[in-house]
C-alpha positions as CSV (number, residue, x, y, z in Angstrom):
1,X,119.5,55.7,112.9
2,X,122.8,55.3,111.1
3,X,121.2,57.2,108.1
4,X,120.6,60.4,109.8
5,X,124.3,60.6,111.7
6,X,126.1,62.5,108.4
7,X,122.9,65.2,108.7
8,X,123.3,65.5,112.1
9,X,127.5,66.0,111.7
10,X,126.6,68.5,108.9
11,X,124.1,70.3,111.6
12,X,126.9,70.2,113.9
13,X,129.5,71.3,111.6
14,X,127.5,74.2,110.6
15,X,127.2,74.9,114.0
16,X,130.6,75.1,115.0
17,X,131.4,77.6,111.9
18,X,128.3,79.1,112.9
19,X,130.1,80.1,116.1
20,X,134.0,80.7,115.4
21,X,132.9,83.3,112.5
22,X,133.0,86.9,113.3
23,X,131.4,89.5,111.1
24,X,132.4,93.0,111.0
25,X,129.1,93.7,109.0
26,X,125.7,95.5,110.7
27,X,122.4,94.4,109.7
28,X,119.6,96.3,108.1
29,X,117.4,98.6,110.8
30,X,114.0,99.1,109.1
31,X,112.9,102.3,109.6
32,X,109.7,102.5,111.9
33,X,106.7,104.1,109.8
34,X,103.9,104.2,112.5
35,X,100.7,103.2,111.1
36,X,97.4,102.7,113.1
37,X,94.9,100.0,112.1
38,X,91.8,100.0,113.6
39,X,90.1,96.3,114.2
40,X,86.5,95.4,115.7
41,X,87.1,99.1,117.4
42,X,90.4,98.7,118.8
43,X,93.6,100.8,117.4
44,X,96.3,98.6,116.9
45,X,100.0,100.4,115.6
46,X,102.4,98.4,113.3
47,X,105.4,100.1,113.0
48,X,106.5,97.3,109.6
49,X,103.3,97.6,107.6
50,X,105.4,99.2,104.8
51,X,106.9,95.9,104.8
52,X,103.8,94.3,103.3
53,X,103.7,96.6,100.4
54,X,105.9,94.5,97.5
55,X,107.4,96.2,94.9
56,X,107.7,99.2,96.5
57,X,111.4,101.1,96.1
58,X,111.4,101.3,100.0
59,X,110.8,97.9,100.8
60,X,113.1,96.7,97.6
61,X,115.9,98.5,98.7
62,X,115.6,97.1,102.4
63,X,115.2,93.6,101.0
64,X,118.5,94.2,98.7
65,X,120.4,95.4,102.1
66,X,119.0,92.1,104.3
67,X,120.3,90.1,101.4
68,X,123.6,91.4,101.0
69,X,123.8,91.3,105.1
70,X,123.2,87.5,104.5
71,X,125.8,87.5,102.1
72,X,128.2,89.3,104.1
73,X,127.6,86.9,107.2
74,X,126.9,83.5,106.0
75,X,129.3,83.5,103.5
76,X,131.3,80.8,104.9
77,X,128.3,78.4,105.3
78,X,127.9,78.2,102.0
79,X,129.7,74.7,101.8
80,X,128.0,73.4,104.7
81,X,124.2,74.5,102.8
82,X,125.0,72.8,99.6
83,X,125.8,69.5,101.3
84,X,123.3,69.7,103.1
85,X,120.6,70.1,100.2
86,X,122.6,67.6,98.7
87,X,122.0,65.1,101.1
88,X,117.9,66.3,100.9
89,X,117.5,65.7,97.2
90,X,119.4,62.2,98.0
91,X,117.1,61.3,100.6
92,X,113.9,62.8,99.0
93,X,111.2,60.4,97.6
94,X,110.8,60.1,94.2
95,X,107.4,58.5,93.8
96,X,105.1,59.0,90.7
97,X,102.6,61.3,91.1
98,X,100.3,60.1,88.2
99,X,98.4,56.6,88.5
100,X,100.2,53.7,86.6
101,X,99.2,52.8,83.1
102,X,96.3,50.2,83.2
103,X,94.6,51.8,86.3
104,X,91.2,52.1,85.5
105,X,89.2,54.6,87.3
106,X,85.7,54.7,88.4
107,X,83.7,57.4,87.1
């Protein structure tokens, strides 16, 4: 229990900057592009299927503005999300993955 208190004041910490923080940037709007799908006979519109398409200059340029949004925004977490993957990697298991020399196997 006393191992996960400095995660949870990091959670709450984030939090509270999280809150006080106020951003004069706007988010991306993706542009509807209606597209109608039909399925087992049923017509079904998805307004974001461009979004599937990858590598397309439409859906780059969208994905540069939502990043740069994030930037713009969460700027000031960006202490709080280093110790917190900090504090991961210290917790994370480090176990081998291979079997220890002198196993045998049965094959």
């Amino acid at each position: 229990m006393s191992r996960r208190l400095p995660a949870i004041a990091l959670v709450f910490a984030g939090g509270f900057l999280l809150m006080g923080s106020s951003h004069t940037a706007t988010p991306p709007v993706a542009p509807r592009k209606d597209r109608t799908q039909v399925f087992h006979g049923q017509s079904f519109l998805d307004p974001y299927y461009w979004l599937r398409e990858k590598g397309t200059p439409d859906v780059e340029k969208y994905l540069e503005a939502e990043s740069a949004y994030l930037e713009a925004t969460a700027s000031d977490l960006k202490p709080f999300s280093e110790a917190l993957y900090k504090e991961m990697l210290g917790r994370s298991c480090t176990r081998p993955t291979t079997p220890a020399s002198g196993s045998t196997s049965s094959s």
